[in-house]
C-alpha positions as CSV (number, residue, x, y, z in Angstrom):
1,X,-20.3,-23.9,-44.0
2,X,-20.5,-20.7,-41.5
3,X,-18.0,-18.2,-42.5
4,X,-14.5,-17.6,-40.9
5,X,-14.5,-15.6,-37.5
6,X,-11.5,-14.3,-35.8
7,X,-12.7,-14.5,-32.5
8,X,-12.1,-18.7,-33.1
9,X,-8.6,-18.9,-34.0
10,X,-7.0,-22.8,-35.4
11,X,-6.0,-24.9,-32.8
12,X,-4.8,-28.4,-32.5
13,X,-6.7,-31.1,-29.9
14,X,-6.1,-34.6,-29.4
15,X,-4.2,-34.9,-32.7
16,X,-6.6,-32.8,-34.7
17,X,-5.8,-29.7,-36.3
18,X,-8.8,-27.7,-36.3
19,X,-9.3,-24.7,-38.4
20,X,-11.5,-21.6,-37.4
21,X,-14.6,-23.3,-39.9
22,X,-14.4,-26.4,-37.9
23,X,-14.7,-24.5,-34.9
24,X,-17.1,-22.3,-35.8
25,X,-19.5,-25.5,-37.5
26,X,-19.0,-27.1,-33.7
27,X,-20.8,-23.5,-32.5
28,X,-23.3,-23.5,-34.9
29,X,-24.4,-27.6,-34.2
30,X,-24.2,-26.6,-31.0
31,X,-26.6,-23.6,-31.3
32,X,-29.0,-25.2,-33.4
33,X,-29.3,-28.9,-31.9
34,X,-29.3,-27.5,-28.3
35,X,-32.4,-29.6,-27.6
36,X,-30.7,-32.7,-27.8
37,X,-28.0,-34.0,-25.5
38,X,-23.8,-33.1,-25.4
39,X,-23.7,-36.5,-26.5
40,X,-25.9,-36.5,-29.7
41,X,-24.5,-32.8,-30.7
42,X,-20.7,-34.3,-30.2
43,X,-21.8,-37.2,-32.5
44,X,-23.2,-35.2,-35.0
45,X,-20.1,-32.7,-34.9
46,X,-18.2,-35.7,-35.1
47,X,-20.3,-37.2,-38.7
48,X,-20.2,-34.1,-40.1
49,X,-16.2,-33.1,-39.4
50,X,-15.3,-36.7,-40.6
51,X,-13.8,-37.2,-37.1
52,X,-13.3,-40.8,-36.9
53,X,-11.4,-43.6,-35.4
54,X,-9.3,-46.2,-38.0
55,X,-12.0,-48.2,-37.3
56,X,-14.5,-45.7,-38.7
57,X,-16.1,-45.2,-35.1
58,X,-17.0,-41.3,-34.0
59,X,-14.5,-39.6,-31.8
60,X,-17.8,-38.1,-30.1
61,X,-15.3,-38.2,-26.7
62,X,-13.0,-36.6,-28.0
63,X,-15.1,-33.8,-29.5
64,X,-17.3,-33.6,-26.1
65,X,-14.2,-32.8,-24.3
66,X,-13.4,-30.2,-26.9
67,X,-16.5,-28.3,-26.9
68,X,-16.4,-28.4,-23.5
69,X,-13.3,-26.6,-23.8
70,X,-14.9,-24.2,-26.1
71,X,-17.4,-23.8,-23.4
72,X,-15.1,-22.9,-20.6
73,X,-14.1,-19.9,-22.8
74,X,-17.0,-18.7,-23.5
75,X,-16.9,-19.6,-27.1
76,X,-20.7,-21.6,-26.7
77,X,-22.6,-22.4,-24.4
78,X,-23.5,-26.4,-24.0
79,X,-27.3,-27.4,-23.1
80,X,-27.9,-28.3,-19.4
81,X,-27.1,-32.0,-18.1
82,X,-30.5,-34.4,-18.5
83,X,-31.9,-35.4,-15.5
84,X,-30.6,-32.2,-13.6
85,X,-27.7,-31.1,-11.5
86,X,-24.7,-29.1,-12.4
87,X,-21.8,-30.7,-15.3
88,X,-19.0,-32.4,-13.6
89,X,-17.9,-36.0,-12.4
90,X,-20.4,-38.1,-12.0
91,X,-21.1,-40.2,-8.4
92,X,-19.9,-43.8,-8.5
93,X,-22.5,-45.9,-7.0
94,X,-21.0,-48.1,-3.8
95,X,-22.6,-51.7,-3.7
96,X,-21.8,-54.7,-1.7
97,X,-20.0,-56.0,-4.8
98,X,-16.8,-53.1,-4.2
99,X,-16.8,-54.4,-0.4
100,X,-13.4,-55.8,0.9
101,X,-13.7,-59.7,1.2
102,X,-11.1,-62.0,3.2
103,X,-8.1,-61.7,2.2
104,X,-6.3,-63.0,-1.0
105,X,-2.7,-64.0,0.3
106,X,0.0,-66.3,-1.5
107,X,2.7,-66.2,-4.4
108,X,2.3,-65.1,-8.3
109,X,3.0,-68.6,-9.1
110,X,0.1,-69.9,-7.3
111,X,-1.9,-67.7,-9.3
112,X,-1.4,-68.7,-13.1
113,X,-2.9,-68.6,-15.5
114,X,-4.2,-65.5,-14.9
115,X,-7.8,-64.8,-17.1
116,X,-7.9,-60.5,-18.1
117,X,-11.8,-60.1,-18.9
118,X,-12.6,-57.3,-21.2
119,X,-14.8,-54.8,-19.6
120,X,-17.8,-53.9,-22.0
121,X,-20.1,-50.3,-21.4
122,X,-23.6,-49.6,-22.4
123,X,-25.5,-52.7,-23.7
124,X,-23.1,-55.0,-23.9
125,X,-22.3,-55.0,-20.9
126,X,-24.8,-58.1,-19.4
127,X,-23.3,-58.7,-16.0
128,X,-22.9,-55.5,-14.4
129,X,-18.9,-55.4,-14.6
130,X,-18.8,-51.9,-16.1
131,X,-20.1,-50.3,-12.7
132,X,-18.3,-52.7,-10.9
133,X,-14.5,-51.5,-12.5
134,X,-15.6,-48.3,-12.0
135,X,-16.8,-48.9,-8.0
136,X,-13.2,-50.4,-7.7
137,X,-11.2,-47.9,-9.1
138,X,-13.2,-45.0,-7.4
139,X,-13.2,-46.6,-4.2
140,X,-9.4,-48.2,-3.8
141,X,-7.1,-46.1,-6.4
142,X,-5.6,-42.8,-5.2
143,X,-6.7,-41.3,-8.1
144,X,-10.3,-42.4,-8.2
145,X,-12.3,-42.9,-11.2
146,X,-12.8,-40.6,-14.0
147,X,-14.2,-41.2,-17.6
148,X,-11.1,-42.1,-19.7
149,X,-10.0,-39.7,-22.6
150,X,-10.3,-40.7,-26.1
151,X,-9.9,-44.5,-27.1
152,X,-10.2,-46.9,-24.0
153,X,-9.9,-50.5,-23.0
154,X,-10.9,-51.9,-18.8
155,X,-9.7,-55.0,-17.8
156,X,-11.0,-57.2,-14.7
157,X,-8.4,-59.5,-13.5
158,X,-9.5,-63.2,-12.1
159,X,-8.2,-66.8,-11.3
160,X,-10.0,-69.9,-11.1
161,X,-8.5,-70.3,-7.5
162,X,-10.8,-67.6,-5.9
163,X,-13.9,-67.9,-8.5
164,X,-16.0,-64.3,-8.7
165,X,-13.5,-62.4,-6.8
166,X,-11.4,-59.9,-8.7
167,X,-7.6,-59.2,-8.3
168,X,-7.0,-56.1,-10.5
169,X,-8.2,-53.8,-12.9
170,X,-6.6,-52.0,-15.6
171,X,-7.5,-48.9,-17.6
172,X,-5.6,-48.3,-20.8
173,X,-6.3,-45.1,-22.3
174,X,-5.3,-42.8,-24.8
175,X,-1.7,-41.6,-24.8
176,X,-0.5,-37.9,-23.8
177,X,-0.5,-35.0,-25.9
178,X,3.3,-34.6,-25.5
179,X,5.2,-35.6,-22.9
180,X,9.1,-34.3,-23.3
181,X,11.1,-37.6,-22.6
182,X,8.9,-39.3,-24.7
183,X,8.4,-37.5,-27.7
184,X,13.1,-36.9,-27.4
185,X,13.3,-41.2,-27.2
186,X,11.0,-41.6,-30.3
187,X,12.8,-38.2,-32.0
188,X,9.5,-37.3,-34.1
189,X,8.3,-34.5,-35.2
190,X,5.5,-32.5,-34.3
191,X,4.0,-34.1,-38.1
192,X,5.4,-37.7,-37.3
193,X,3.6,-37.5,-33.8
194,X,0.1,-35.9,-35.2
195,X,-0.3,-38.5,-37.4
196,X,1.2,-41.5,-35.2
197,X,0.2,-40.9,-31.9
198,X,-2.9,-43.0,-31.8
199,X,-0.3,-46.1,-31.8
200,X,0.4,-45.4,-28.4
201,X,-1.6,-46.7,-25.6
202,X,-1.5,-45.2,-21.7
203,X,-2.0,-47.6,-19.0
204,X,-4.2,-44.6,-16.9
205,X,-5.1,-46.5,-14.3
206,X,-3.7,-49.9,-12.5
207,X,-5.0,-51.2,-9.7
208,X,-4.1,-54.2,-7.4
209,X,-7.2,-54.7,-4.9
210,X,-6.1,-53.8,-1.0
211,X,-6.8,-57.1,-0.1
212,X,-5.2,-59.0,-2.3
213,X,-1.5,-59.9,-1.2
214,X,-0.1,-62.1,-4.0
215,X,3.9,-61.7,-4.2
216,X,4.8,-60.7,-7.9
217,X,1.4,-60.7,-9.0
218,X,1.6,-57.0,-10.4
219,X,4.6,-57.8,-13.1
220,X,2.6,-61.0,-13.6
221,X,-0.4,-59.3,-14.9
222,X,1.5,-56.1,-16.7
223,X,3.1,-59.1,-18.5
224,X,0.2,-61.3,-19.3
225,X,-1.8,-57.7,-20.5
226,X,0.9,-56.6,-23.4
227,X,0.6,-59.8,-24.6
228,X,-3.3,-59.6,-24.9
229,X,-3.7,-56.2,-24.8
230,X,-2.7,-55.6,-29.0
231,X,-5.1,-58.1,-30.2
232,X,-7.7,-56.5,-27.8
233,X,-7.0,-53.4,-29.1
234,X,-7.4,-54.1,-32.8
235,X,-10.4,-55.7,-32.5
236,X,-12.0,-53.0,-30.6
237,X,-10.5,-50.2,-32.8
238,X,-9.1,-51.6,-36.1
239,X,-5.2,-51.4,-35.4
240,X,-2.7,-52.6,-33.5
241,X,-0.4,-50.1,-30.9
242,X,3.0,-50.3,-31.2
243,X,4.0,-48.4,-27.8
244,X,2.7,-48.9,-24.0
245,X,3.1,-45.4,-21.9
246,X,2.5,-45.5,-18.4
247,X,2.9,-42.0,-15.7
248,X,4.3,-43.7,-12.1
249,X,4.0,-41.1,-9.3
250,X,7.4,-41.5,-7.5
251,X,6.2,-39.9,-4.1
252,X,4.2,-42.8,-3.7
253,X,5.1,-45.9,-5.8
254,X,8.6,-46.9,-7.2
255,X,7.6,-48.6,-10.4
256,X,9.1,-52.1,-9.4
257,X,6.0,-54.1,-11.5
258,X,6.9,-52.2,-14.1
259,X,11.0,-52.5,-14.0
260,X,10.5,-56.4,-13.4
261,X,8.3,-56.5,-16.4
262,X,10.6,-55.1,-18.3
263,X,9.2,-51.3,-19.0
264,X,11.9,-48.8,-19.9
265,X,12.1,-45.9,-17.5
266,X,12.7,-42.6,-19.8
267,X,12.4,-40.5,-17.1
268,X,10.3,-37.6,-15.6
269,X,7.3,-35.3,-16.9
270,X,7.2,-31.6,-16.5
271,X,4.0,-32.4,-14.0
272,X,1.8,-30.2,-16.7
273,X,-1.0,-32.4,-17.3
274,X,-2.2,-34.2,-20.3
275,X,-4.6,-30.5,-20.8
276,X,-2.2,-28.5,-19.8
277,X,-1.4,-26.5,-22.8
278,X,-1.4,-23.2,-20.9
279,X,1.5,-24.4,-19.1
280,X,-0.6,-23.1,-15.4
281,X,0.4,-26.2,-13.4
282,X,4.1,-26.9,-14.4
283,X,6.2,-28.7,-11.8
284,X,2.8,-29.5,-10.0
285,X,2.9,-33.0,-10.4
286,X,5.8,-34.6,-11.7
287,X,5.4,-38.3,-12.4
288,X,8.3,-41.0,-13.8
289,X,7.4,-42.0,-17.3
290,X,7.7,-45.7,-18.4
291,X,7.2,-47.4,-21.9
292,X,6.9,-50.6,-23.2
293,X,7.9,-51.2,-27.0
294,X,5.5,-53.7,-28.9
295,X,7.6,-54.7,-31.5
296,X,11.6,-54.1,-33.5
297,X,12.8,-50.8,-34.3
298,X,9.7,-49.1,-32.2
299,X,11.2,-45.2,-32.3
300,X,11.8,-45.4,-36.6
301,X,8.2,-47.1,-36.9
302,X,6.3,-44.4,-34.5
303,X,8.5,-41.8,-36.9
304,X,7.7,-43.5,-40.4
305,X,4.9,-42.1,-42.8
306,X,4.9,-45.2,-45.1
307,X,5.9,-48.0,-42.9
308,X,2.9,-50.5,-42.2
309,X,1.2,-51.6,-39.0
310,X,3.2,-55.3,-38.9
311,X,1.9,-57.7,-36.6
312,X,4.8,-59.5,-35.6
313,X,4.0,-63.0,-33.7
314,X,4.9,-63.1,-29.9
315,X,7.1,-65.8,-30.2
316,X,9.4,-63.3,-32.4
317,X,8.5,-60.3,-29.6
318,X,9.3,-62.0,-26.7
319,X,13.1,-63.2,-28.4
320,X,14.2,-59.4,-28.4
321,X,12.2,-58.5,-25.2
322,X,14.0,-61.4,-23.4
């Protein structure tokens, strides 16, 4: 283990409390594995920190966006992209397949059921809809498409009455660091939310294709997605959230899915930034903050050390939820 060095002092990130050893073991893996990717050195800072999922999957995201962190302070220095080119966002393709079709008019009702497909990276992924949820979202969302933060879950929306076209995607993501009006409604502390925060999902991204004009499709689908989303979830990561989060820019949308889906408006951010911790962009982009309780008693279970993970049965949910 390399020895203590002022120059790194502790800090926390996504969660993690990391002390000036851990940081200074990510420098040295870094140093002496610099012949292999930032992937491979974040997954073997990852294995040897114990930095795991509750599934027991690497946080290797998580830890890549960290050392790039250390990296922009000069604190180490990461080995050059493969393949070439300068570190940054990488171009979404444009096929034929993110093209505008006719248009998709009519009523939410005429619509059901809807079918969310789970969106699968790397291998799995057999029929191409990885690149084609990330064409949509970086061709038709004002925000564009960026790799999600931490834990992550990409939803294609269909319906047997327009076969291959897609309606909507979603992107649920891991939640923010701390958002004010969040943190105040749930009243944990700063322990409570370090160790409970992963049972909080973000919905980073929702998108409703420009062509498709369905009346109340949106609160159809945010509906339909909190009921599939915790089982989805669990399998994927081992647990089941207990919170949906969701920013709304107000300049641009009103949140009306959302309201008629029954999300709780708590009210605004400071417009910070989920990386903010500087505080350089306050006020910059102030967004309306939106949540969706899972289950009973959602504030005291976020809060509770010892209280389990229940999976309570929709049937029960949707009684309180009305």
């Amino acid at each position: 283990m390399p020895r203590s060095n002022p120059a790194l002092p502790p800090l926390t990130f996504a969660g993690r409390e990391f002390s000036s050893a851990d940081l200074e073991l990510i420098c040295q893996v870094t140093s002496d594995f610099a012949g292999l990717g930032i992937t491979e050195i974040a997954r073997t800072a990852c294995e040897l920190l114990e930095w795991k999922r509750p599934s027991g999957g690497l946080k290797n995201p998580e830890c890549r966006r960290l050392m790039e962190q250390l990296a922009g302070q000069g604190l180490l220095r990461l080995p050059e992209r493969r393949g070439g080119g300068a570190p940054g966002p990488r171009r979404v393709a444009r096929t034929a397949r993110g093209e505008s079709p006719a248009q998709i008019c009519g009523s939410a009702g005429e619509f059901a059921p809807l079918c969310l497909e789970v969106v699968r990276g790397g291998q799995a992924d057999h029929s191409g809809n990885h690149a084609l949820f990330k064409e949509l979202l970086d061709r038709h969302h004002y925000l564009g498409y960026r790799v999600p933060f931490g834990a992550s879950l990409r939803y294609l929306v269909h319906n047997e009455r327009v076969p291959g076209q897609v309606l909507a995607c979603l992107l649920w993501s891991s939640p923010a660091w701390k958002m004010a009006a969040r943190d105040a409604w749930i009243g944990w502390s700063d322990d409570e939310r370090t160790r409970n925060l992963q049972l909080i999902v973000n919905n980073s991204r929702f998108l409703i294709l420009p062509w498709v004009r369905v009346q109340g499709l949106a609160s159809k689908i945010l509906a339909a997605c909190t009921r599939q989303l915790p089982a989805d979830w669990e399998k994927l990561y081992g647990y089941r959230p207990l919170l949906l989060e969701t920013l709304v820019d107000g300049a641009r949308f009103r949140g009306t899915c959302y309201r008629a889906a029954n999300w709780i408006k708590l009210g605004q951010t400071t417009g910070r930034g989920r990386m903010d911790r500087a505080h350089a962009a306050h006020g910059e982009a102030v967004k309306d903050l939106y949540v969706y309780p899972l289950c009973h008693h959602v504030a005291e279970r976020l809060r509770s050390s010892t209280m389990p993970i229940w999976k309570e049965p929709e049937e029960e949910a949707s009684r309180w939820r009305g």
